[in-house]
Residue, then its C-alpha position, 0 to 999 in steps of 0.5 A: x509316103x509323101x515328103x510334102x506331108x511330112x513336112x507339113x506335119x512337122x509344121x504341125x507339130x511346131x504350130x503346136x508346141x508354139x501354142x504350148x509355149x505361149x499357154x506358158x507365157x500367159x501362166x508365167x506372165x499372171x502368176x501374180x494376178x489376182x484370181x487368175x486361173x491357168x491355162x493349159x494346151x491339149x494335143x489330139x492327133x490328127x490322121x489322114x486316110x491311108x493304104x497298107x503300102x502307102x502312108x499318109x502322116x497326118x498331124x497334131x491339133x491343139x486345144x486350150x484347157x482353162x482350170x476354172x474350177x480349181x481354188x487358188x491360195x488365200x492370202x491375208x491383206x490390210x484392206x477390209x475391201x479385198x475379198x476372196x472366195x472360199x469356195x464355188x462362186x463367182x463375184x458378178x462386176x460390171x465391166x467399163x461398157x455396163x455389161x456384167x460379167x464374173x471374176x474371182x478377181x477381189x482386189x476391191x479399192x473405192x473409187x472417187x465415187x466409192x463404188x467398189x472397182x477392182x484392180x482392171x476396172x469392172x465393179x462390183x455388183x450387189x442387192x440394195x437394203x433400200x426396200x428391205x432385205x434383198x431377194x435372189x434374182x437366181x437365173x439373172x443379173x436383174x436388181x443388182x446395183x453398183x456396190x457403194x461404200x460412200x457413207x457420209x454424215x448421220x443416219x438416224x433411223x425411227x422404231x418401226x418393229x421390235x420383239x419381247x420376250x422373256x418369262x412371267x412368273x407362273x407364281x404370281x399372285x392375281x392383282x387385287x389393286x389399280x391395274x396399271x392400265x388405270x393411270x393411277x396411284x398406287x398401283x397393285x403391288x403385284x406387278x412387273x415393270x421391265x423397259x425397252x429404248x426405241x428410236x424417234x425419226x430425230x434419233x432421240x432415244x425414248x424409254x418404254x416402261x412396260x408393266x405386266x400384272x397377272x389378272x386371272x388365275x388358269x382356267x380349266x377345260x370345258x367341253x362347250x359348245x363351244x370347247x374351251x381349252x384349259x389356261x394357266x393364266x391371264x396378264x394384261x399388258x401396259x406401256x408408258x413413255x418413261x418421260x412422262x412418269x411422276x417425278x415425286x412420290x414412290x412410283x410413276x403413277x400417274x403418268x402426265x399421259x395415257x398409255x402408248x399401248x395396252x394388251x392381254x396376254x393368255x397362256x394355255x395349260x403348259x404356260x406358252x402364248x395362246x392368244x395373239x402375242x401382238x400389240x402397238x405403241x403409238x406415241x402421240x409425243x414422237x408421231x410414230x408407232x412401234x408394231x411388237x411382237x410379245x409372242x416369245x413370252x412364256x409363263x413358267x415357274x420361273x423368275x421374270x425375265x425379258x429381253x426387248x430388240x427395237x428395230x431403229x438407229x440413234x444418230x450416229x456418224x459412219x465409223x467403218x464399212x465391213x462385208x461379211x462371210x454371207x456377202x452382206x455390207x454393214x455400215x458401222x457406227x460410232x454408237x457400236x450399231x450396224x446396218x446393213x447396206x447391200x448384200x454381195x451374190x456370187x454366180x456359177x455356172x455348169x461347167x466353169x472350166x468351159x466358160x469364155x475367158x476375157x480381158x479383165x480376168x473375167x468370164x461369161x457364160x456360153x452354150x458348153x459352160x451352161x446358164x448362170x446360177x445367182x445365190x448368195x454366199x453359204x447357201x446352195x453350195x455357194x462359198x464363203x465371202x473372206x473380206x482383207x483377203x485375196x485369191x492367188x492365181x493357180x500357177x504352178x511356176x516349177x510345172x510352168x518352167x518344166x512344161x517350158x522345157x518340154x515345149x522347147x525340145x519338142x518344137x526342136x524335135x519337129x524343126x529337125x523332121x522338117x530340115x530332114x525332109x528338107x535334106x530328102x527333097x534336095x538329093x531328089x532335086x540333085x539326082x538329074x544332075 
């Protein structure tokens, strides 16, 4: 046995418990940081080659354990820029030196250039709507922008795309008058005339008047060649510019100007859409087009009814900017509409508990955590996204303090084995006496 030994392992085991103690001093010292995930010290002995007669003591090492993975409490904020996540995922944000990193730290606030920074500086990284709605980059960080919520003056936005859809009476009677695709008075009684508001480039609202008139009675199959499968019926389908209706008489007709669109429309023998569903409005007054989808009408027995959803956006100023649970940024306008802005992902890794820990309350990926996965929010296990709302760090105080307690009684421990070997060695020194 050697006396050296035992008191280089009692240093050990004091290197140790200091190790433990400052863990503690770190949990203790950001139990009110925003997202901060404890740490833990591991102990694992540590044995030197002995004999049967002669034994060596070894010692102890330490390692630290980060609990990642573990979910903090949610607490609600007055800011709609705070956001926690209410799952897995990582929040991507650009440290000071550009370089992307992950965080659970949601404590969001604009800076002087409205970009979304938290509470140590990184921002926060998202996808643009610029060219449309965004896609994944899933094993990187490749298209994300700065997420900025700046939205100053009006926004107006043309019709490009819409939908209509709804029912056509399978009742009607076939026309017998002028159609409507005539442009002239008076116009078959046997019509439907519904209307749809779109958006010119100036934010102006335009009315569409769209009329349906049944023109064909259902046909029935015919084995060909070439087959032919049986229908329930045939409308034709006319668009107007509202403004350019007759301003006397009974009706519209004439209009001062031709249709904007004109189609035909053909059901098969359980009233659903067999021709194409497609048609444009091309409006010679506005210099725009308007690509509809008419596919979702049926014809049923059943009263006429529709529904239009135009793409596009009155001039409006910016009310408000909000983040959904699916990470998507909206801007919203005085006029009640939203558009959205950017979409914010979230990331993770394999093992999140092994990832390396920095300044900031950020982490990066290595070899043990495994490569980075983007997603966004709610889909591929992914959490959710709750905006006026913060993660809590994970601290236990009362198992901080206890582990505090132990920490001291053990380094106490191991200071009285090294004062004993210390006591040992001068009776050895004090035997040549």
């Amino acid at each position: 046995m050697s006396i050296f030994g035992s008191m280089k392992t009692a240093v050990s085991g004091m290197n140790a418990q200091a190790n433990r103690l400052s863990t503690v001093a770190d949990n203790i010292a950001n139990a009110n940081t925003t997202g901060y995930k404890a740490v833990s010290t591991a102990f694992s002995s540590l044995v030197l080659p002995s004999t049967s007669g002669n034994y060596n003591s070894g010692g102890v090492q330490t390692s630290v354990r980060q609990s990642v993975s573990e979910q903090g409490d949610i607490s609600y904020t007055t800011s709609s820029y705070d956001l926690a996540i209410s799952g897995d995922g990582f929040f991507i944000v650009q440290s000071p030196d550009g370089v992307p990193v992950l965080t659970r730290a949601g404590d969001f606030t604009k800076d002087p250039e409205g970009n979304l920074v938290n509470s140590a500086g990184f921002k926060l990284m998202g996808y643009s709507y610029d060219a449309g709605a965004p896609a994944v980059v899933v094993n990187g960080f490749s298209g994300l922008v700065p997420i900025n919520v700046n939205q100053s003056g009006l926004t107006a936005i043309a019709s490009t795309t819409g939908t209509f859809s709804g029912n056509l009476n399978s009742n009607a009677n076939v026309a017998t008058g002028n159609l409507p695709s005539s442009n002239t008075a008076p116009i078959t009684a046997d019509t439907k005339q519904m209307s749809m508001v779109g958006y010119d480039k100036l934010g102006n609202t335009v009315q569409y008047d769209f009329y349906f008139t049944k023109t064909a009675a259902g046909t029935p199959a015919s084995p060909g060649p070439p087959p032919v499968a049986a229908t329930s019926g045939t409308w034709q389908v006319a668009v107007y510019r509202h403004d350019d209706a007759a301003t006397g008489g009974t009706s519209s007709f004439p209009y001062s100007s031709a249709a904007v669109g004109t189609t035909t429309l053909t059901f098969d023998a359980n009233g659903k859409m067999a021709s194409a569903g497609a048609m444009t409005l091309t409006d010679p007054v506005t210099g725009g087009s308007i690509a509809m989808d008419v596919s979702g009408f049926t014809q049923l027995a059943s009263e006429f009814a529709g529904s239009g959803t135009p793409n596009g956006q009155a001039a409006s100023p910016v009310k408000d900017v909000t983040i959904d649970k699916d990470g998507t940024v909206y801007a919203k306008y005085a006029d009640g509409t939203s558009k959205p802005l950017y979409r914010v992902p979230l990331a993770t890794v394999a093992s999140p508990d092994n990832m390396t820990l920095m300044s900031g309350n950020v982490y990066s990926a290595n070899g043990q955590s495994g490569v980075t996965v983007t997603g966004f929010p709610q889909t591929n296990g992914f959490g959710s996204i709750q905006a006026g709302a913060l993660e809590s760090s994970n601290v236990d105080l009362a198992g901080e303090l206890t582990e505090m307690i132990e920490s001291q009684r053990s380094y106490t421990a191991n200071s009285k084995v090294f004062q004993t070997g210390s006591d040992i060695m001068d009776v050895l020194v004090n035997l040549k006496r």
